[in-house]
Structures are given as structure tokens and as C-alpha cells.
C-alpha positions in Angstrom: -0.2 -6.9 4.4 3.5 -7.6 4.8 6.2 -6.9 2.4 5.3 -7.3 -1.6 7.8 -7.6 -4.3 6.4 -7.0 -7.6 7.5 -7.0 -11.5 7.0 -3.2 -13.0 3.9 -3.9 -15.8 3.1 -6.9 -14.5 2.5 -8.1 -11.3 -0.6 -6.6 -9.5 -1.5 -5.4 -5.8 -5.0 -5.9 -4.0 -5.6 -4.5 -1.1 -7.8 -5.5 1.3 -9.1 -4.3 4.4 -10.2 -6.7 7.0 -9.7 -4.1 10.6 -11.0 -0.8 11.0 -7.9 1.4 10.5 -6.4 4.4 9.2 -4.1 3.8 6.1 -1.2 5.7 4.8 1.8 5.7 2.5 4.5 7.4 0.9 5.1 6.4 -3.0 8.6 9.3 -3.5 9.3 6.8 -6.8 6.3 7.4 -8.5 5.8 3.5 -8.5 2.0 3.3 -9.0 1.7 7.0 -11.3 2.4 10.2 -10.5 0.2 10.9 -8.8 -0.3 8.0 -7.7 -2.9 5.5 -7.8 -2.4 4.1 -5.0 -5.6 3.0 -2.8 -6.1 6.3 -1.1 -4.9 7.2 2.4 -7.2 8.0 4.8 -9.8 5.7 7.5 -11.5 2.8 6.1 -14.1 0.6 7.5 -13.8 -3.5 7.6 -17.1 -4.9 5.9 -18.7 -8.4 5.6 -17.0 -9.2 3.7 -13.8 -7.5 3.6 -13.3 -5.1 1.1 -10.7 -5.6 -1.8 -9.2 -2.2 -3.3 -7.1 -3.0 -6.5 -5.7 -4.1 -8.3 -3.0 -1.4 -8.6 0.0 -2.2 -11.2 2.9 -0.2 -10.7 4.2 1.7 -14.0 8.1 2.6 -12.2 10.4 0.6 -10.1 11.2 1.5 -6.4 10.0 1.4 -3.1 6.6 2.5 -1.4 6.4 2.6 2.1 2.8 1.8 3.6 1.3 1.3 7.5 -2.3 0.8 8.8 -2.8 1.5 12.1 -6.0 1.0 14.5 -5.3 4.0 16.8 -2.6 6.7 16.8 -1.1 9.0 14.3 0.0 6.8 11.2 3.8 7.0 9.7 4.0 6.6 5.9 7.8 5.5 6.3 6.2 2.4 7.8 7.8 -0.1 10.3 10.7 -1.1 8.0 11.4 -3.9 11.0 8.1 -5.4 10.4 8.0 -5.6 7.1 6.0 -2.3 5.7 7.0 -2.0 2.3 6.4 -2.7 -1.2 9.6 -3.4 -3.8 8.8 -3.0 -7.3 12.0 -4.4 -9.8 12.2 -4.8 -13.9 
């Protein structure tokens, strides 16, 4: 998943997960709930075929930074450069 910009109330997210990996993120604007309700971070499995999590509409406007990673420690800042986040506006 790259970069998402979504409408507050109206737009949703899906996730899906198509690789093995370990996801994480960091949600500081309370975008999808406080908590929130976010798919969950932790390690996920890829199934045939792939498993969609979602959908997830966000309640707040701001920014929540996401990564999956295959091995390795995962950062919930994301890779900015690559393109890790998720914008929510009015």
C-alpha cells in the first residue's frame, strides 16, 4: 500500500495482505478512533486468497504513519520517502 488520501466520514481504507509480514503504525491524530481501529499491528499471514481487513473510515483528520516489513524490526514512522502514509482532510 502506498500513500492514501481520504475524506474524514467518507472515504474508506481496506487493507489487504498479500506477503507474509509484520505490520505496524502510528495513528498520534486519533484518525481512525481513539483508540484506534486501525487493522491491528502485529505478524500476518498472506492466504489464498489474500486477506482484506477493512474497511476502516476515519472519524478525525491528520496523518497515520504505517510500514510492513518481511524481516527486521518494523518503524511505525514509516519510510516517508517511499510513500508510507495515510492523509485524511475535511
Amino acid at each position: 500500500m502506498q500513500n492514501q488520501t481520504l475524506k474524514k466520514g467518507q472515504d474508506d481504507l481496506d487493507i489487504t495482505v498479500n506477503h507474509d509480514c509484520t505490520w505496524c503504525f502510528s495513528d498520534p491524530d486519533g484518525v481512525f478512533g481513539n483508540p484506534s481501529t486501525l487493522l491491528a499491528a502485529g505478524s500476518y499471514s498472506a492466504t489464498n486468497p489474500h486477506t482484506t481487513y477493512g474497511p476502516y473510515t476515519p472519524v478525525a483528520t491528520g496523518t497515520v504513519y504505517f510500514n510492513a516489513v518481511t524481516s527486521g524490526p518494523c518503524n511505525p514512522q514509516g519510510i516517508t520517502a517511499t510513500g508510507h502514509t495515510i492523509i485524511v482532510t475535511n
